[in-house]
N, C-alpha and C positions, 0 to 999 in steps of 0.2 A: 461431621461429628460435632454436636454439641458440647463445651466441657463443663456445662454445671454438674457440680455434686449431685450424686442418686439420695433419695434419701432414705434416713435414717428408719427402723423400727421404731414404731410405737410405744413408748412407756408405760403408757396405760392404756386400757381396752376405753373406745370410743364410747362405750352406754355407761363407764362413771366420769367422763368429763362434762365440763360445762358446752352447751353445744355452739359450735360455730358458726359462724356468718356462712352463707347460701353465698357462694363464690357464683359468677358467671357462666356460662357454660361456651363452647364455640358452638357458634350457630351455623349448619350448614344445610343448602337448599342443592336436591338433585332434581333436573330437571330431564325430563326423557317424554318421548313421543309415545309411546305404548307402554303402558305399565303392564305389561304380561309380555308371555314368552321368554324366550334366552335371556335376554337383554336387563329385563322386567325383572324376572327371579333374581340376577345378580346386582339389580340397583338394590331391591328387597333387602337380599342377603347382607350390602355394603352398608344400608341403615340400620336394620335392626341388629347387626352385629358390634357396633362402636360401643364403645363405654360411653352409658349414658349418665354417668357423674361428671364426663368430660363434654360431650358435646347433644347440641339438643338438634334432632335430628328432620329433615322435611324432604315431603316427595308431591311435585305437582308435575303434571303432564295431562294427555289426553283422558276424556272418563272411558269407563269400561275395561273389564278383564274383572277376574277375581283375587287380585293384588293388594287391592285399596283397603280393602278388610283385615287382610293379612299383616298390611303396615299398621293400621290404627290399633290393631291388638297386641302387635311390638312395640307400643309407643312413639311412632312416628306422626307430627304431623303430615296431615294430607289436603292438596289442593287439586282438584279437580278443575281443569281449562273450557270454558265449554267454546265450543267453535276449531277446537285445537285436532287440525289432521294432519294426516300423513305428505300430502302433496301438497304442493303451493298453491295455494288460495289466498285473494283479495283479504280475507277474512283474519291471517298472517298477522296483521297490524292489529286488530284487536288484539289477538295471542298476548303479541310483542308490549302492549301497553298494557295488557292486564300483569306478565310477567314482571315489569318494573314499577308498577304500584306495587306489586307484593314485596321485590327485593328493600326499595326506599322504604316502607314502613315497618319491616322486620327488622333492616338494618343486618344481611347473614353477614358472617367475616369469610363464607367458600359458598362460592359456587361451583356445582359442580354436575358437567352435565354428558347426555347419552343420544345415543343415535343419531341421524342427519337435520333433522326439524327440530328436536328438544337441544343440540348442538347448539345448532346454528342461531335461535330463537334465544334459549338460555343463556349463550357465551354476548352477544349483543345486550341482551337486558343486563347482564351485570356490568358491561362496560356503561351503558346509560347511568345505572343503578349507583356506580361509582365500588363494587364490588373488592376489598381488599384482594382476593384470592379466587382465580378462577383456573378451574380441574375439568380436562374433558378424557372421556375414556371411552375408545375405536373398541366395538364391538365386532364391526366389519368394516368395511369401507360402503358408502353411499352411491358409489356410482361402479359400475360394471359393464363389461364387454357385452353383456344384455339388451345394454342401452342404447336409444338413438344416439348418435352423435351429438347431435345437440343439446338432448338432457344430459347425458353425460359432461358435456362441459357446464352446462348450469350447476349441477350438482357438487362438481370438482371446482369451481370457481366458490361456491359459495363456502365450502372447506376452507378453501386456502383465502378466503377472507377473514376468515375466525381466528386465523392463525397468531395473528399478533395480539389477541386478544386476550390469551388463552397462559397461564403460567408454568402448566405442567399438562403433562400427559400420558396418558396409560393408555396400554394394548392388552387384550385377554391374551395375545400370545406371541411369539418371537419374528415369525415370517408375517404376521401384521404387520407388527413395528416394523418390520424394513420398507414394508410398503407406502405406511404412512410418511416415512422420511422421504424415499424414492420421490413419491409424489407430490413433496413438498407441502404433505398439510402439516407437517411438524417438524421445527427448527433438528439438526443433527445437536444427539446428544441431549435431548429434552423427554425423549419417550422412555418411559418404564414399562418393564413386562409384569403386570400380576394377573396370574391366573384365577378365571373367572371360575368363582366355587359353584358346588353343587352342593347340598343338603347330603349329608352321606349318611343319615341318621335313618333315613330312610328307606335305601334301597340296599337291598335285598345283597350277600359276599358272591355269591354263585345261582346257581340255575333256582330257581322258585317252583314248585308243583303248583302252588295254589294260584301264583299267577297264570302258571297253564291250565289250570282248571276255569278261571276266570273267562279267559278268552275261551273258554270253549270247545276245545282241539287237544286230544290225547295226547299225552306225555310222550307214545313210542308214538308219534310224528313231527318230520322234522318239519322245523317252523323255522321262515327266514322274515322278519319282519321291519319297520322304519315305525321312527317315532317324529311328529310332529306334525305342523301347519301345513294343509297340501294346497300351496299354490307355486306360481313358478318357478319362484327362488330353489325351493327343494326338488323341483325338475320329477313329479308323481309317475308322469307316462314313461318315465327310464325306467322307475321302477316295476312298472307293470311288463313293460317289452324285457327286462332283466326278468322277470318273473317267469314268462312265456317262453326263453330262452334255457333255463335253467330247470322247469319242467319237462323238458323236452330230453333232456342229458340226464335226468334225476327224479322218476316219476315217482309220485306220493307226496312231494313236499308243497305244501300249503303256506300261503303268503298273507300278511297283517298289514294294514295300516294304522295306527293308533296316533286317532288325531281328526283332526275335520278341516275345509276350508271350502275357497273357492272351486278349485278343481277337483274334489272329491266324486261329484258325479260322469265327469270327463273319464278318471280314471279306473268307476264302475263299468261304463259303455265298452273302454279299451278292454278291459279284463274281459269281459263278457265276449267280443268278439274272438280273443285269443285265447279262448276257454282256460282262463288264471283261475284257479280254485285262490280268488283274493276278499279279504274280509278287511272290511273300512267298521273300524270303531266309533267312529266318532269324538268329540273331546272327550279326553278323559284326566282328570285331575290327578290322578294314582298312576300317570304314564308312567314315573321313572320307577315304579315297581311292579309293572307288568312288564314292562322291556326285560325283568329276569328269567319273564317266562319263553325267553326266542333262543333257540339255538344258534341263528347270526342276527344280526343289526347290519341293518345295510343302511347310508346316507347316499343319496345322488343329488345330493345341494350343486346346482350352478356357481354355487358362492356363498360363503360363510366363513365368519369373523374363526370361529372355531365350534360352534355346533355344541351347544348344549344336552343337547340329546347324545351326541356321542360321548361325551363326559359321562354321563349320566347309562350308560351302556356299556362302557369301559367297567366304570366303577362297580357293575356288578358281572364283572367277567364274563362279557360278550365277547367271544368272538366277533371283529367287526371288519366293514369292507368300506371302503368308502372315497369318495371322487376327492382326486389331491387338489383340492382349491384352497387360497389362501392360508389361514391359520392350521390346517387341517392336518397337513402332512407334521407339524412339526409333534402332532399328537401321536399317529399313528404312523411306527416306525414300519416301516416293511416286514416280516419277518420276525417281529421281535411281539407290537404288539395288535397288528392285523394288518391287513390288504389293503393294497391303494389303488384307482384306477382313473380314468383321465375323465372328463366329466364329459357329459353328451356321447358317451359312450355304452350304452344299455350290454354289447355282447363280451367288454372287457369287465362289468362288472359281474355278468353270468359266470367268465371265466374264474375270477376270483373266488365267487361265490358256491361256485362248481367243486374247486381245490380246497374250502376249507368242509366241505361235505364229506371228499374222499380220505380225508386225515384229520379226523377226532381230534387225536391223540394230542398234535402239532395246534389243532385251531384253540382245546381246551388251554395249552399251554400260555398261547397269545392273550389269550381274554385273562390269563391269571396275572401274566407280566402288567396288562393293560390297567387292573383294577389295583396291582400293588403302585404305580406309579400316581395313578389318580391318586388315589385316597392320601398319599405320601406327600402330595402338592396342593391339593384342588380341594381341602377343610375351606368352610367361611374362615375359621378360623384365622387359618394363614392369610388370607385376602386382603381381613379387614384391618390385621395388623400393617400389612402393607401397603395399605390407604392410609393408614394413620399415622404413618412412617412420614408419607408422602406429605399429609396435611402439617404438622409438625415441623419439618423441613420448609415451610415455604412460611408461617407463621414465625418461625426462628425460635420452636420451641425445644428443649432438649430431648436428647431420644429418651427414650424405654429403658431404665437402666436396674441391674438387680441390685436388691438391697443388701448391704453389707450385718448379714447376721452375728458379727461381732467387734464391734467396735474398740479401738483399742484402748477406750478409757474403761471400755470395761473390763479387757482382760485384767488391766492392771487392779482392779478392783476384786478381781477374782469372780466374775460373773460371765456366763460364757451361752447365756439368753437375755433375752430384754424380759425384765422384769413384767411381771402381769395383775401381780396381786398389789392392794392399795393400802395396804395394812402395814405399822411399822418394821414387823420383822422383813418385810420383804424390799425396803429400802435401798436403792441400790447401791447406797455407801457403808451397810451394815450396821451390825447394832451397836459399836461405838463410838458414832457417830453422834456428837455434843448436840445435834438438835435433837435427838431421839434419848435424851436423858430426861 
């Protein structure tokens, strides 16, 4: 805790003072591998949500997604990497030198950076750069039981080389952070938990018609569907063998993918074989307000930091089911605000998805706990103040503190607002006041 004084109200309104000097602003650069998806929307949401009288805001990473647009019309600078991928490439080293020309000639006072490449790429350039403040924030973790052995240890090595690099660090949520410590990418007692926001502005409090109208599939059928990027990480053929499983226990019900990827046509072929009445949308930008159109949300991620899309499903009281990986269970409590089930497991999540079919009443109830808890924690709002807590704290600036609406020179003065008006009567020593003679 900070102990400088909060300050004071205003004595007069800013449009009749003489105007002041153009203060500096804190300059702060996010750097992240893919500017779209999970990840992408909440670096978004962390920039264009800061007060921009206090800090001036930048997002550079890989080109592409429809992100870049979105920051430059919230006033974010944008720097597009070209050569900047996802896997390690020779190419890496350009990245890494174009990334410290840009920190040395901006001169940020934070860096601050996302995912395993924009991590690891970014938290290096600011140490070259000579960076005062460097912030990284575990979306997921980078390497997983998916993994060869040996990228997994590349992966996990290159982590825990950032390590001392790095001044603070954020987790989207509480069984990340332990993992993060567990596996030694982050000192104990250096990780914060802020939950990663969704836009809530736009999705829908409960069930949508018009988004069931959208996709195209009657109101009186039930629809179980997944939102996102179909390739392995999201594990699409669980979803399809969950689908084939749960037709079979529950005929009628009709199955969604909203979303596009590599394995979309894979999990056409699967459907088709196992005659899944299943419908692949393609991307869609208006996903997290069509997800109000599903009677369940299913995720069967291999792995996931905490899943966007189930945020984003939650928040419009989805009933939801979804494989306990990482971040994921500390959202969905058993019983309280949907189903859990083990990942790689297609006929545990039928069963799941089985039981919130045969009880409305119970599943309605989950999806309503699920969406008062989101929306209660998961505003940008609350985020960005918690980024800025963060930033603040390592800067050695004073917290956020409320202004004392009445001071006690003025009680004694008999004034019990801060004066507004600029006209003698309204002086706040009154009208006997020997200069007001």
């Amino acid at each position: 805790m900070n102990g400088w004084p909060a300050a004071p109200p205003q004595v007069a309104p800013a449009e009749v003072l003489p105007p002041p000097p153009t203060l500096p602003r804190i300059k702060v650069l996010h750097v992240i591998t893919r500017f779209w998806a999970g990840a992408g929307s909440n670096t978004l949401l962390s920039a264009i949500g800061m007060d921009p009288e206090r800090y001036e805001l930048w997002v550079a990473g890989m080109p592409g997604g429809d992100l870049w647009e979105r920051a430059r019309a919230g006033g974010v600078h944008t720097v597009q990497i070209p050569r900047f991928r996802e896997v390690l490439t020779p190419t890496d080293l350009l990245v890494l030198w174009r990334l410290v020309r840009l920190i040395r000639r901006e001169r940020f006072s934070i860096v601050h950076t996302h995912s395993a490449k924009g991590g690891f790429l970014g938290r290096l350039a600011a140490w070259l750069g000579r960076t005062p403040v460097v912030v990284h924030t575990f979306h997921g973790l980078s390497f997983h039981d998916t993994m060869s052995r040996p990228r997994y240890r590349v992966y996990r090595g290159l982590e825990r080389a950032t390590r001392r690099l790095t001044h603070a660090f954020l987790a989207v949520a509480p069984r990340l952070a332990r993992e993060v410590v567990e596996q030694r990418l982050a000192a104990p007692g250096s990780v914060t938990v802020v939950p990663s926001a969704v836009d809530l502005a736009d999705i829908p409090t409960g069930f949508d018609h018009v988004a069931r109208r959208e996709l195209g599939i009657g109101a009186d059928v039930r629809l179980v569907g997944t939102v996102g990027r179909i390739d392995k990480q999201k594990a699409p053929l669980d979803f399809v063998r969950m689908a084939a499983a749960v037709k079979a226990t529950h005929p009628g019900t009709r199955f969604v993918m909203i979303g596009d990827g590599p394995l979309a046509d894979t999990a056409r072929l699967l459907a088709t074989d196992l005659d899944v009445p299943l419908q692949i949308t393609g991307y869609r930008s208006d996903a997290a307000r069509l997800v109000a159109g599903l009677d369940i949300f299913v995720i069967t991620s291999l792995y996931e930091g905490l899943g966007r899309a189930l945020t984003e499903a939650l928040a419009a009281a989805r009933p939801v089911v979804a494989t306990a990986v990482n971040g994921v269970p500390d959202l969905v409590e058993p019983g309280a605000t949907g189903l859990l089930s083990a990942s790689a497991d297609p006929a545990g999540l039928a069963k799941a998805v089985g039981w919130l079919l045969d009880h409305p009443d119970d599943a309605a109830a989950m999806g309503c706990q699920g969406s008062a808890r989101v929306r209660a924690a998961f505003a940008p709002a609350a985020m960005c103040a918690a980024i800025d807590a963060c930033y603040r704290r390592l800067l050695g600036l004073p917290d956020q503190q409320p202004i004392d609406e009445r001071p006690r020179c003025w009680q004694l003065l008999g004034s019990t607002a801060p004066p507004r008006r600029t006209d003698r009567q309204a002086h706040p020593l009154g009208k006997g006041d020997s200069r007001e003679r």
